[in-house]
HTML snippet that shows the backbone in 3Dmol.js (N, CA, C, O; Angstrom):
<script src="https://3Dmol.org/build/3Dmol-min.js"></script>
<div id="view" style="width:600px;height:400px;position:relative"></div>
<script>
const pdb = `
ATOM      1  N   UNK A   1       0.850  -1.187   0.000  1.00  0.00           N
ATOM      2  CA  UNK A   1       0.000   0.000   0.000  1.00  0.00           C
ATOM      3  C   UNK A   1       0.888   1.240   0.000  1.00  0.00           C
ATOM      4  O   UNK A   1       1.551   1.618   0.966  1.00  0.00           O
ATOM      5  N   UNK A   2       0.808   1.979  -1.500  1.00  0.00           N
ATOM      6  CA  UNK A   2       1.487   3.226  -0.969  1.00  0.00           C
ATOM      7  C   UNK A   2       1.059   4.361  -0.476  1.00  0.00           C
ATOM      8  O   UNK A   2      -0.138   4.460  -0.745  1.00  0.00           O
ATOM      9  N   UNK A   3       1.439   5.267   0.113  1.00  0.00           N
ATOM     10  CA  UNK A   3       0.832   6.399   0.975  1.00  0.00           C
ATOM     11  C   UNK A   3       1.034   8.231  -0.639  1.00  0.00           C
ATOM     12  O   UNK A   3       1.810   8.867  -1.353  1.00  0.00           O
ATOM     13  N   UNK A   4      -0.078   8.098  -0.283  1.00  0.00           N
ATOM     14  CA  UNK A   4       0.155   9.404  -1.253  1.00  0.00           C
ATOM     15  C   UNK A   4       0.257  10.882  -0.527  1.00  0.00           C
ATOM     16  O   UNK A   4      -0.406  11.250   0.442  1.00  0.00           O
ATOM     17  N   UNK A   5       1.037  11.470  -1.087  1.00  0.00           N
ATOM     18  CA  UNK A   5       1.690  12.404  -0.161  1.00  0.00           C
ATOM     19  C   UNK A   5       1.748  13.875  -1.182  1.00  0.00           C
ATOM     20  O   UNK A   5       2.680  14.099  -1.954  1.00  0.00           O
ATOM     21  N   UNK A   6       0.815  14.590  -1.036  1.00  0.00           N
ATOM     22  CA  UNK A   6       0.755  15.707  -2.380  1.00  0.00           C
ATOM     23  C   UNK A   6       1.856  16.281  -2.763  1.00  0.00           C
ATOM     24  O   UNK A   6       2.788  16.052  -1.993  1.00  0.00           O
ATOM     25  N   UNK A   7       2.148  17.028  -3.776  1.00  0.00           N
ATOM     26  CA  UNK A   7       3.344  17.701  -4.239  1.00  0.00           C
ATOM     27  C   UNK A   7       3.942  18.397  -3.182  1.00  0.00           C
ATOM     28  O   UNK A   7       5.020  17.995  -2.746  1.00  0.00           O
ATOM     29  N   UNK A   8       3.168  19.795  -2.510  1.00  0.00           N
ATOM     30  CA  UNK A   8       3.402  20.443  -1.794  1.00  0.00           C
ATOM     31  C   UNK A   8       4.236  20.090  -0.446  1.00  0.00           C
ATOM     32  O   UNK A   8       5.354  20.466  -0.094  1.00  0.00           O
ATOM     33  N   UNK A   9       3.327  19.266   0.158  1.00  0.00           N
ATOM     34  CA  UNK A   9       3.730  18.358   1.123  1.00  0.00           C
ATOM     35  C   UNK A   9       4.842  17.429   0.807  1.00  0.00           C
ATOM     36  O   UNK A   9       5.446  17.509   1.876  1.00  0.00           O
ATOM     37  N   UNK A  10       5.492  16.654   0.130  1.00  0.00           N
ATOM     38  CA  UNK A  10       6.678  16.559  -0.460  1.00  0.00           C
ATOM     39  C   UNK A  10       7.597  17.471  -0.586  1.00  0.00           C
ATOM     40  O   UNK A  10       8.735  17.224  -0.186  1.00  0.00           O
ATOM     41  N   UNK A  11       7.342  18.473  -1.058  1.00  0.00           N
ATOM     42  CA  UNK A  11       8.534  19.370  -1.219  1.00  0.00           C
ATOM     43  C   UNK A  11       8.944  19.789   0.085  1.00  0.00           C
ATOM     44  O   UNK A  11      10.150  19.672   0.305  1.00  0.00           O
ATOM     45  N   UNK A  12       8.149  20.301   1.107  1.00  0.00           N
ATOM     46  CA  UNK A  12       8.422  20.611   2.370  1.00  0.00           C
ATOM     47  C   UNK A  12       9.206  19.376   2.913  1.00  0.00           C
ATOM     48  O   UNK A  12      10.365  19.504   3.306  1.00  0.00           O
ATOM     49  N   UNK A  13       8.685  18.416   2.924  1.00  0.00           N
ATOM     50  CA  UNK A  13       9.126  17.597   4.111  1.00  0.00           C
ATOM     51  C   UNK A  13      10.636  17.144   3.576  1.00  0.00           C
ATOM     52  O   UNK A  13      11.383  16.667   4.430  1.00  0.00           O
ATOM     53  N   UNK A  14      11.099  17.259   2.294  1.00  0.00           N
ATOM     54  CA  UNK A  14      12.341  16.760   1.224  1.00  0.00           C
ATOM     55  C   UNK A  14      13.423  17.633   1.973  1.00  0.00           C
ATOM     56  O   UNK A  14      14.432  17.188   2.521  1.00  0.00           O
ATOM     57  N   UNK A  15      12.979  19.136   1.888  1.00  0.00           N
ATOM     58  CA  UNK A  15      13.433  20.289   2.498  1.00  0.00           C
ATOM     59  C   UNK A  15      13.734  20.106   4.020  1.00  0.00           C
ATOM     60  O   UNK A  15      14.801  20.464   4.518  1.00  0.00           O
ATOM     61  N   UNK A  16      12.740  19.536   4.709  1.00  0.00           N
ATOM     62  CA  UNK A  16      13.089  19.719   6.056  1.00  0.00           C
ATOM     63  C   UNK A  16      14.179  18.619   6.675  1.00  0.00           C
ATOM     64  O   UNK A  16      14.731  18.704   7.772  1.00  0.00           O
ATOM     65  N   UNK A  17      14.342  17.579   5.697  1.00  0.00           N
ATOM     66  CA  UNK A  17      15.149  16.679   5.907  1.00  0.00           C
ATOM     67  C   UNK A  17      16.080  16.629   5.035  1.00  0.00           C
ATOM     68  O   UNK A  17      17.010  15.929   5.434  1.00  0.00           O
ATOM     69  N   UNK A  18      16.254  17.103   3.924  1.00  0.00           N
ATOM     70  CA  UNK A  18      17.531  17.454   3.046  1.00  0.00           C
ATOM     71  C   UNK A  18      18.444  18.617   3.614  1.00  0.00           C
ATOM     72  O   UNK A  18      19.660  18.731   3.460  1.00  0.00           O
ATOM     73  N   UNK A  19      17.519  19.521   4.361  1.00  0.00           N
ATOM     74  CA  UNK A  19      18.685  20.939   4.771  1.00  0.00           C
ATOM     75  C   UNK A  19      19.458  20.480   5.938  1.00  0.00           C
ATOM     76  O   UNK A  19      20.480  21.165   5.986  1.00  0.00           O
ATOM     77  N   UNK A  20      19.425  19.642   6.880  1.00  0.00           N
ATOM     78  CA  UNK A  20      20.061  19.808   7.543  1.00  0.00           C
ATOM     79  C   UNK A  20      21.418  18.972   7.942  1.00  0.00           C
ATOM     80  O   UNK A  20      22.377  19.042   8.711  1.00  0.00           O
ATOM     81  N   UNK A  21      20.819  18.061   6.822  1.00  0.00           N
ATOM     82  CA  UNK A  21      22.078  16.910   5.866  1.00  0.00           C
ATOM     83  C   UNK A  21      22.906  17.527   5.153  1.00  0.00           C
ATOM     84  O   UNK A  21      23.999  16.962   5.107  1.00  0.00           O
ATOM     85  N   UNK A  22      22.783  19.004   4.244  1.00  0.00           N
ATOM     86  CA  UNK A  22      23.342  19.576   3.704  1.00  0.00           C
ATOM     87  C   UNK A  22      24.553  20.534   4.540  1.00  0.00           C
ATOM     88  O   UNK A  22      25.749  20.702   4.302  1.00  0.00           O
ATOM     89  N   UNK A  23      23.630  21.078   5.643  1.00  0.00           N
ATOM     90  CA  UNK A  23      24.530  21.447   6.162  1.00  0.00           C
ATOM     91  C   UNK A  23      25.509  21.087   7.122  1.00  0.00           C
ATOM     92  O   UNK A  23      26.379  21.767   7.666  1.00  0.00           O
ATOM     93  N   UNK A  24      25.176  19.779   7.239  1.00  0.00           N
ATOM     94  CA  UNK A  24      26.013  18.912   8.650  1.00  0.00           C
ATOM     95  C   UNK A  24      27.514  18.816   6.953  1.00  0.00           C
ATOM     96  O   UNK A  24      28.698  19.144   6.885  1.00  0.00           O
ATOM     97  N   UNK A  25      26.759  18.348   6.182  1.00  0.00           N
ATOM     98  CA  UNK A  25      28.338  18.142   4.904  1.00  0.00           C
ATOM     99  C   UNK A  25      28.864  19.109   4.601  1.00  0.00           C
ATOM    100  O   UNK A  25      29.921  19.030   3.976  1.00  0.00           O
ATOM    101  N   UNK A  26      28.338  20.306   4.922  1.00  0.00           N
ATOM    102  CA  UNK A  26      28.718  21.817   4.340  1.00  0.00           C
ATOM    103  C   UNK A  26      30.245  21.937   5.821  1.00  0.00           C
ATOM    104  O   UNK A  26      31.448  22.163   5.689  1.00  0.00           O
ATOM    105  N   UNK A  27      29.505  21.695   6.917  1.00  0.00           N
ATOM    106  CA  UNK A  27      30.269  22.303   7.949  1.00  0.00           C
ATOM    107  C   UNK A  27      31.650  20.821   8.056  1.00  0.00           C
ATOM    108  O   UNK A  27      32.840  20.936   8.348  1.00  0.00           O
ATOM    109  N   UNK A  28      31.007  19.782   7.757  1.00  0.00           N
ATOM    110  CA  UNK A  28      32.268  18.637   8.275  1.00  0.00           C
ATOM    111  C   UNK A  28      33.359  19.240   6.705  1.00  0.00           C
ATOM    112  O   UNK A  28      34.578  19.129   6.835  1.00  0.00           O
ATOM    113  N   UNK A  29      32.840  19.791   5.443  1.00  0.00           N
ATOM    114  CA  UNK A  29      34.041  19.766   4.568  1.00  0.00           C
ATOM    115  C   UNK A  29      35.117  21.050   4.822  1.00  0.00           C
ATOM    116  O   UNK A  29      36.310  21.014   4.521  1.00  0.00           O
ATOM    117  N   UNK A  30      34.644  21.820   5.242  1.00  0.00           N
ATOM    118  CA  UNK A  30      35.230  22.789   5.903  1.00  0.00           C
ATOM    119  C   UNK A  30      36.779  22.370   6.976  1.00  0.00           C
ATOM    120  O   UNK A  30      36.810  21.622   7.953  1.00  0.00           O
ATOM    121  N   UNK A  31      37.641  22.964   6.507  1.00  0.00           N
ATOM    122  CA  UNK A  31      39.011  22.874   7.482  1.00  0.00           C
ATOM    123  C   UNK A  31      39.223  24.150   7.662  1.00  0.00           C
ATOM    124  O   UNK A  31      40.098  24.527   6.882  1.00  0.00           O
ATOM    125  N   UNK A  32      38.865  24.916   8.268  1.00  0.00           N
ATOM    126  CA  UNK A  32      39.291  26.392   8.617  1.00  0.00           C
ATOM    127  C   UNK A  32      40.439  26.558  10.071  1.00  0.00           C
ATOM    128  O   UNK A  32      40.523  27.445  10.920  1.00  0.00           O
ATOM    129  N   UNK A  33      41.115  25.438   9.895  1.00  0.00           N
ATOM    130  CA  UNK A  33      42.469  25.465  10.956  1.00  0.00           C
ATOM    131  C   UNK A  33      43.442  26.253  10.622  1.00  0.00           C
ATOM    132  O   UNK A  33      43.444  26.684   9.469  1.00  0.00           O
ATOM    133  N   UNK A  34      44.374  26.588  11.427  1.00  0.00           N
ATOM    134  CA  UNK A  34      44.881  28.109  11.221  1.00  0.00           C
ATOM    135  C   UNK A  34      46.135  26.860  10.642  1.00  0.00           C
ATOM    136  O   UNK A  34      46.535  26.986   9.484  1.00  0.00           O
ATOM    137  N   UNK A  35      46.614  25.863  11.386  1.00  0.00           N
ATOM    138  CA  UNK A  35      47.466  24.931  10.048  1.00  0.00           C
ATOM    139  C   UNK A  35      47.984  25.122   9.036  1.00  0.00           C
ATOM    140  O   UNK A  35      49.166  25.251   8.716  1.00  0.00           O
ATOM    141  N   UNK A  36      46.688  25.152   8.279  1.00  0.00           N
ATOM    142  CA  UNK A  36      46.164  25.391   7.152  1.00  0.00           C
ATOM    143  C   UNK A  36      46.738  26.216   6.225  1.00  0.00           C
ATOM    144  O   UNK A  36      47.111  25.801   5.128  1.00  0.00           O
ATOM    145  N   UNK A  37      46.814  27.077   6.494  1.00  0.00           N
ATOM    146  CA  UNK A  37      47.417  28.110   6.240  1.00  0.00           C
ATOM    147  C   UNK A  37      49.200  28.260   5.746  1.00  0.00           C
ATOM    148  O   UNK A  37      50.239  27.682   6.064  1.00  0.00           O
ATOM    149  N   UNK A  38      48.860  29.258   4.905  1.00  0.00           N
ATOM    150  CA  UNK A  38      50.220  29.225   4.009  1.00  0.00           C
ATOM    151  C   UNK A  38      50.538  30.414   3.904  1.00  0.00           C
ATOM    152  O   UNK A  38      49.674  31.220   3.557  1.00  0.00           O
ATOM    153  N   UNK A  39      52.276  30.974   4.259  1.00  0.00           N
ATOM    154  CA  UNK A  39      52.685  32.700   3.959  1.00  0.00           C
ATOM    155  C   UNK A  39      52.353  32.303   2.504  1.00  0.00           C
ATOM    156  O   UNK A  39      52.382  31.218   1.923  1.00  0.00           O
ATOM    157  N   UNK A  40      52.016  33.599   2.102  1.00  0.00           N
ATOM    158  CA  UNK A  40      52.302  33.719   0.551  1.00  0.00           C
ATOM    159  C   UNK A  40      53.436  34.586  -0.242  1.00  0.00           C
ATOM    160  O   UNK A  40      53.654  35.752   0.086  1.00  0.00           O
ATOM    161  N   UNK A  41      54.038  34.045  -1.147  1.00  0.00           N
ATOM    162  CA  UNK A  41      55.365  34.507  -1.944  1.00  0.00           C
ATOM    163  C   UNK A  41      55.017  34.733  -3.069  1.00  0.00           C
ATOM    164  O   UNK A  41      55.774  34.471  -4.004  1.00  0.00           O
ATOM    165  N   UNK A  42      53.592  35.362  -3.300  1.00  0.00           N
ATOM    166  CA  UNK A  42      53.624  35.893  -4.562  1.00  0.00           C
ATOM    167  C   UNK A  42      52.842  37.161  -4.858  1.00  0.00           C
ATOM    168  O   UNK A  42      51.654  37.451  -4.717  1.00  0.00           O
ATOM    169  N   UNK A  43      54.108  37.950  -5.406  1.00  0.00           N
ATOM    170  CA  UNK A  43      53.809  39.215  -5.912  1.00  0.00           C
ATOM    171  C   UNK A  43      53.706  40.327  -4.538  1.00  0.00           C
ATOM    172  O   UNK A  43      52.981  41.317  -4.635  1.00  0.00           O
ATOM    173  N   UNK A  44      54.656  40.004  -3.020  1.00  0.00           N
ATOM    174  CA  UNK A  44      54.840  40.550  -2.255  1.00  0.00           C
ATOM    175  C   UNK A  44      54.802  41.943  -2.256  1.00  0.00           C
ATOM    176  O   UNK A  44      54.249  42.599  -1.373  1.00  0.00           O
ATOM    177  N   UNK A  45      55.352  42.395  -3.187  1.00  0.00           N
ATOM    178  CA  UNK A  45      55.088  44.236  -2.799  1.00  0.00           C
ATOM    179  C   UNK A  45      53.363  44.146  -3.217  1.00  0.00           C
ATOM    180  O   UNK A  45      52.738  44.571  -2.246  1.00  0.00           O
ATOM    181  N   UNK A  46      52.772  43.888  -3.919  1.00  0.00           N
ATOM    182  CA  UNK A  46      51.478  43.843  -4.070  1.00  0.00           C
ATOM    183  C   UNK A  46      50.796  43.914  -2.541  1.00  0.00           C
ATOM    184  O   UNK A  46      50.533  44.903  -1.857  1.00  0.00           O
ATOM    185  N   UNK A  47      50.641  42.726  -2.313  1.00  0.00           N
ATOM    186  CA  UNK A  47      50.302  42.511  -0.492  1.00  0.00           C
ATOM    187  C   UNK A  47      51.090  43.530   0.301  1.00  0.00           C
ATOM    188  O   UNK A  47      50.248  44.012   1.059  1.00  0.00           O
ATOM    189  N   UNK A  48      52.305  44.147   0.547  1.00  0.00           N
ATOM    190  CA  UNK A  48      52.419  45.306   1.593  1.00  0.00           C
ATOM    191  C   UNK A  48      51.819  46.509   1.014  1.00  0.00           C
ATOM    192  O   UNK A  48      51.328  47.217   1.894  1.00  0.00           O
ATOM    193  N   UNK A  49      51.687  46.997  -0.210  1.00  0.00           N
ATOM    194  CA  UNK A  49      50.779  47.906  -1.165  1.00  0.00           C
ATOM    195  C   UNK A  49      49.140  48.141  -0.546  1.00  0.00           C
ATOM    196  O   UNK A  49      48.490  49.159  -0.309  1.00  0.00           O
ATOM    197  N   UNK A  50      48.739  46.161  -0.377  1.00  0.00           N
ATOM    198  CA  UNK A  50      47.498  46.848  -0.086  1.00  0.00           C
ATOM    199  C   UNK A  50      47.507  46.399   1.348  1.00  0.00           C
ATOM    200  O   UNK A  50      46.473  46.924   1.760  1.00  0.00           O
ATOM    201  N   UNK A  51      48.081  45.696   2.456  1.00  0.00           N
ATOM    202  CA  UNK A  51      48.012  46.112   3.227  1.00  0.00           C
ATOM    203  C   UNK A  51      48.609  47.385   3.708  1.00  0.00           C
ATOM    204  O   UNK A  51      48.488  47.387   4.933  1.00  0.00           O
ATOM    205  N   UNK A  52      49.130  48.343   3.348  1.00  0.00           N
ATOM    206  CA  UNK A  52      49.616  49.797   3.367  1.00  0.00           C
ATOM    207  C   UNK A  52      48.104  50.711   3.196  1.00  0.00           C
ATOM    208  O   UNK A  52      47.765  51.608   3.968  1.00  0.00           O
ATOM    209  N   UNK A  53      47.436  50.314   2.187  1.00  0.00           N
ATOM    210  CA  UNK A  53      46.358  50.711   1.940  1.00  0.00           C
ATOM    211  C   UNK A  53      45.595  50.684   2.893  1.00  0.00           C
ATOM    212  O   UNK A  53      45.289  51.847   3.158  1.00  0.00           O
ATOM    213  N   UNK A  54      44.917  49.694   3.838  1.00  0.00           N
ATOM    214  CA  UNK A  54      43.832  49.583   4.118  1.00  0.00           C
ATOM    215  C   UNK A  54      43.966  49.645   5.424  1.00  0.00           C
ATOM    216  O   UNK A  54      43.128  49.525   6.318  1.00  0.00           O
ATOM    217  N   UNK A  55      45.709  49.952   5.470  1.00  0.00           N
ATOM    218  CA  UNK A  55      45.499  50.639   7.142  1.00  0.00           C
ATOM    219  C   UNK A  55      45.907  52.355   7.048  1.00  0.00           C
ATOM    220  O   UNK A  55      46.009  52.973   8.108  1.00  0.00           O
ATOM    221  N   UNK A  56      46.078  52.901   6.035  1.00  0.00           N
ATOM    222  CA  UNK A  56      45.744  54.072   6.006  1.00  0.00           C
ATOM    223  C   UNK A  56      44.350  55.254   5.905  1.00  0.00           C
ATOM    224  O   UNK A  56      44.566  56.466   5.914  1.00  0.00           O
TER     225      UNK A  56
END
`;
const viewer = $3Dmol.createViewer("view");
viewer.addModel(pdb, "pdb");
viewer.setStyle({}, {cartoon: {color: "spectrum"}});
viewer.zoomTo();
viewer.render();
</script>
């Protein structure tokens, strides 16, 4: 016996259980460790240029 379940009502409930699956994968792909992180060696006077800039 299948259960019929209108369009509307489908779309909501897809939503209420697809978003928060989305975002549990959104936040686990994320590495925002400071690690991570790399000096950068390119185009150096550029970068003291605009950090010069944007603390003036």
């Amino acid at each position: 016996m299948l259960i019929q379940i209108p369009r509307k009502n489908l779309a909501i409930l897809l939503g209420i259980i697809l978003t928060p699956i989305a975002l549990w994968a959104l936040i686990k792909s994320q590495d925002n460790s400071l690690t991570q992180w790399q000096e950068s060696t390119a185009f150096p006077e550029l970068i003291e240029q605009a950090i010069q800039d944007a603390t003036s």
